[in-house]
Each structure stands twice: as C-alpha cells, then as structure tokens.
C-alpha positions in Angstrom: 2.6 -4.2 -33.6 -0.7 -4.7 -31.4 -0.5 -2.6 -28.2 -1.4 -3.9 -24.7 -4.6 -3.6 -23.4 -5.0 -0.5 -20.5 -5.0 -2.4 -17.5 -7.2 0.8 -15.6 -9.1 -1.8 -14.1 -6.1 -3.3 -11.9 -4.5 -0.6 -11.2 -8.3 0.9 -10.1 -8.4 -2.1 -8.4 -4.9 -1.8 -6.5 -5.3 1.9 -5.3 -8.6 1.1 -4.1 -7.1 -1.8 -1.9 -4.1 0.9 -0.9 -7.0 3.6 0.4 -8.9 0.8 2.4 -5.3 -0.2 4.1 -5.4 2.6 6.3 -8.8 2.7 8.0 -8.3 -1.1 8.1 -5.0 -1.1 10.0 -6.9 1.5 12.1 -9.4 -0.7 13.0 -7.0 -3.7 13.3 -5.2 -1.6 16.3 -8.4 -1.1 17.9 -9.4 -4.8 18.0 -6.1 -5.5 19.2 -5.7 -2.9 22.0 -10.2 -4.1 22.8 -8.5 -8.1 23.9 -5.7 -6.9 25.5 -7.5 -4.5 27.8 -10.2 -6.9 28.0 -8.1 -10.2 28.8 -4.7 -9.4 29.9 -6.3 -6.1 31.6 -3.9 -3.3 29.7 -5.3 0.2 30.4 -4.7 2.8 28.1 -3.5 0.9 25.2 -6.3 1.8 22.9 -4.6 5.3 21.3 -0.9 3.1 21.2 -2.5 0.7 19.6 -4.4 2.5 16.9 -1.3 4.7 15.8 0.5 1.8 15.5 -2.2 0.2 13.8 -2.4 3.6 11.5 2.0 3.8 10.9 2.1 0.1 9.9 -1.0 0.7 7.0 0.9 4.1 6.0 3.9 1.9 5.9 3.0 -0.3 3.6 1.0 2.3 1.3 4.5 4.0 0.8 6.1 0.8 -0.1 3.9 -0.1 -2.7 3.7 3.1 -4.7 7.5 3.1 -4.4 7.4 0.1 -6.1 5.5 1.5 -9.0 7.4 4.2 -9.3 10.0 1.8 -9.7 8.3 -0.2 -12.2 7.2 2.8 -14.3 11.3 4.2 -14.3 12.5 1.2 -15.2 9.8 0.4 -18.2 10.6 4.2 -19.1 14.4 3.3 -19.3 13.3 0.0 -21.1 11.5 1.8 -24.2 14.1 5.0 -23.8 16.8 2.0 -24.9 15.0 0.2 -27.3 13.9 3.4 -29.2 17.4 4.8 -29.3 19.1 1.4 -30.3 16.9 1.1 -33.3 17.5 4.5 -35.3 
C-alpha cells in the first residue's frame, strides 16, 4: 500500500502563520488604539489596546493547536482500530 506524502511543508507553512499571529495582533491593537486617539481623541488607550490586540492572537494560536491535537488523537484512534480489527 503506497504511503502518503510528508506534508512538512504545510504544516511548516501553518506554524509559521501561528508565530506571525502574535506580533500581528500586536500591531493590529496599536493601529487601532493610533485612530482612536487620533480621531475620536481617546487618551491612554494605546497599552489597552495592544494587550487586547496580543490576548485575541494568543487566543487563536491555542485554538488551532488544540485542533491538531485533536486531529492527531483522533487519526491515532483511527489506525489503533483498524490495526486491531484486522488480526
């Protein structure tokens, strides 16, 4: 039976994406809190605003590698069945 190809390059690819999030929901807050103090005149929302920015991106990296730890249990308990349903 051929295997599957290592897909090293997506999940590369993926985890690469995931370590950007954070400095990029970082910088998002920032940009926010910049118009807000600039145009609605809010002082002192730039450190709100970037933790938020920070907790949302940490947010989201925990949901996604929950859901491949997920994925990888549940293909575990896949082959686990089909290897003791065959002897």
């Amino acid at each position: 039976m051929a295997q599957k190809p290592d897909n090293t390059l997506y999940l590369l690819g993926k985890y690469i994406g995931l370590a950007t999030l954070l400095p990029a929901g970082a910088f998002a807050g920032y940009l926010i809190a910049r118009f807000l103090e600039r145009y609605i005149h809010w002082a002192g929302l730039l450190p709100f605003a970037i933790i938020l920015g920070v907790v949302a991106s940490l947010y989201k990296i925990v949901e996604e590698l929950l859901r491949d730890v997920r994925r990888a249990e549940e293909r575990e308990r896949r082959n686990a069945a089909g290897k003791g349903g065959s002897q």
